[in-house]
N, C-alpha and C positions, 0 to 999 in steps of 0.2 A: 724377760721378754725383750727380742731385741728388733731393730728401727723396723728393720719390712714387715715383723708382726703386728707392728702399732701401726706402719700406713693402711695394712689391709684394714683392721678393724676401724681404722681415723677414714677411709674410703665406706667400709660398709654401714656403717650407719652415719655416712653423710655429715662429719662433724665437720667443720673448719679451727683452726688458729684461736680466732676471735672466743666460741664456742668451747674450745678446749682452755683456755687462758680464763675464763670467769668459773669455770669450776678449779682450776688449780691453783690459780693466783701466780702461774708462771708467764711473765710478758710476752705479749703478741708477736715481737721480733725474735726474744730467746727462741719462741717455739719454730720461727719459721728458720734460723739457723738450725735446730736439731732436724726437722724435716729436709731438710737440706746436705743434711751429711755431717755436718760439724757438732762433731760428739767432743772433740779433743777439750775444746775451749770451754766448754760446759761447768758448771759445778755440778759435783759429785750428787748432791741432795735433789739436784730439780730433775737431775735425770732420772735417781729414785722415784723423786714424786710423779714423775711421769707416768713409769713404767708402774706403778701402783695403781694406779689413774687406767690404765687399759687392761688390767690385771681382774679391777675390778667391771671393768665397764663389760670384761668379757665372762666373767660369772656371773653378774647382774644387772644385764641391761636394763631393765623396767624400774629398779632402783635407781641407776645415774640418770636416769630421762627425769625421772620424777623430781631428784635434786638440779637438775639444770633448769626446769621449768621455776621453780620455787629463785634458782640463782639469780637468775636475768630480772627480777623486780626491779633490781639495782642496778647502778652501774660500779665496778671494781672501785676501791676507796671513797664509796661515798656512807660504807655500811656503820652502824651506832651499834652500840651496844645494847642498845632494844632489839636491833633485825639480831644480833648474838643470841639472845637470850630467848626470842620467837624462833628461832629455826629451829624445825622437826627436830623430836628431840633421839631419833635413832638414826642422826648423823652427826657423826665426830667433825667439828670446826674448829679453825681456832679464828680469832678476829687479830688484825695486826695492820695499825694503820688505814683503818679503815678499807682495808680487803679481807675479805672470806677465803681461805684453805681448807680445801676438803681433806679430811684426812683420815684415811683407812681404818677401819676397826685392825688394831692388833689379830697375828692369827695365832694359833699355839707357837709355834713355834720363837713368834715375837717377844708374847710372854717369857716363856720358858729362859731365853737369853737372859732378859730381863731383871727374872728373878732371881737367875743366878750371878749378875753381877753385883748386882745389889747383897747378896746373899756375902758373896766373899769380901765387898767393899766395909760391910757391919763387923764381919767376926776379926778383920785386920782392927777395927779401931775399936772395938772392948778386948782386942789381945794387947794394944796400948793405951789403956785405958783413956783412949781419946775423948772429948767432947762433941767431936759432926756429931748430926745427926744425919741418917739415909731416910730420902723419900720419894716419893712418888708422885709426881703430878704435872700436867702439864704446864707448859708454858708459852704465855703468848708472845715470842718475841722470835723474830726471822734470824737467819743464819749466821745473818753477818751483824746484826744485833748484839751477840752473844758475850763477844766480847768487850761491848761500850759497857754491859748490862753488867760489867764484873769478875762472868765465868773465867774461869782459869784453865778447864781444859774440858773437850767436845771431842765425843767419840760419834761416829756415824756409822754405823753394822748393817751389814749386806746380808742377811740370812740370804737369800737364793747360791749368791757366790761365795757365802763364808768367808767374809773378809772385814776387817775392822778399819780406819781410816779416823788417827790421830792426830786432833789440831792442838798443840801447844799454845793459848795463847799469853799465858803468864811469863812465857820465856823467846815470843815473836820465830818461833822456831817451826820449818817446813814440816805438812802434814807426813806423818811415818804412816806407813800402811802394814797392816799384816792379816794374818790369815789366821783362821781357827786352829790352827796346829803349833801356834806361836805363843807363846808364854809372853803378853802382853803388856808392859809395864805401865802404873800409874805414874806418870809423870810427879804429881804434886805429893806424891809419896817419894819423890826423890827415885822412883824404880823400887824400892823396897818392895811393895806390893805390885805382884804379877798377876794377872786378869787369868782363869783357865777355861778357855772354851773348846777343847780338845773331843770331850766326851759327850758335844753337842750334836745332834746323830736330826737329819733332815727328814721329815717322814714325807 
């Protein structure tokens, strides 16, 4: 989805800034720079979360209403981990710092990536009969969190555009982008192991 299809729908159902930043947990300024033109300066993830954010607002309106009425009890970072744990429970949150992120239910397609990475990251380490373990599960910790948190390296997938965007951060090394036709390597594998998302087909 891109910017003039989010004004029109950010115009027709009368949202403001304020309005759109307590459902996303994206800052009241970030959002009035993207409204504004300035995509450049962005991180990669908010603009995602954005365009999720009107993606969904436009196949579900009567759902987003319902979760922003439920949002605004609070104010951004003031939420506990009781309001976590009381919110409806067919909406995906994560809490972080005492802000609510709404976050999309996965669609097939999310899955499927998903599975399959996870799929070849396993059968690479019982062919070295490694000790990882691979799993699955969320985590409450923001972007730039990730790497105070430990992580070694953060992948971020574009299903709409088919493109992957790798942050090195065990080696402070610039994000590498590539695309589903690219034989992607795991860094922390030294490249050994290449990610193949070639035969991942858009429905």
């Amino acid at each position: 989805m891109n910017l003039s299809e989010m004004e029109e729908l950010k115009k027709e159902y009368q949202l403001d800034n304020k309005m759109i930043s307590a459902q996303t947990g994206i800052p009241i300024l970030v959002l009035q720079n993207i409204f504004e033109g300035d995509l450049m300066s962005q991180e990669y993830h908010t603009l995602l979360s954005l365009g999720r954010y009107f993606r969904e607002l436009q196949e579900k309106p009567d759902h987003v209403a319902e979760a922003f009425a439920y949002h605004v009890k609070k104010r951004q970072g003031n939420y506990t981990i009781e309001d976590y744990y009381d919110w409806p429970d067919d909406r995906r949150i994560e809490l972080i710092d005492g802000v609510i992120y709404d976050m999309a239910a996965p669609r097939y397609i999310h899955q499927r990536i998903i599975v399959e990475i996870l799929y070849q990251i396993e059968k690479y380490i019982r062919q070295k009969n490694g000790k990882c373990e691979v799993l699955v599960a969320p985590f409450d910790v923001q972007f730039d969190k990730y790497k105070a948190a430990g992580v070694k390296e953060y992948w971020m997938i574009d299903p709409e555009e088919q493109t992957v965007t790798v942050h090195d951060f065990a080696n402070n090394l610039f994000p590498a982008n590539y695309s589903f036709h690219d034989q992607i390597p795991v860094r922390i594998y030294e490249g050994e192991l290449k990610i193949d998302l070639t035969f991942i087909k858009m429905e």
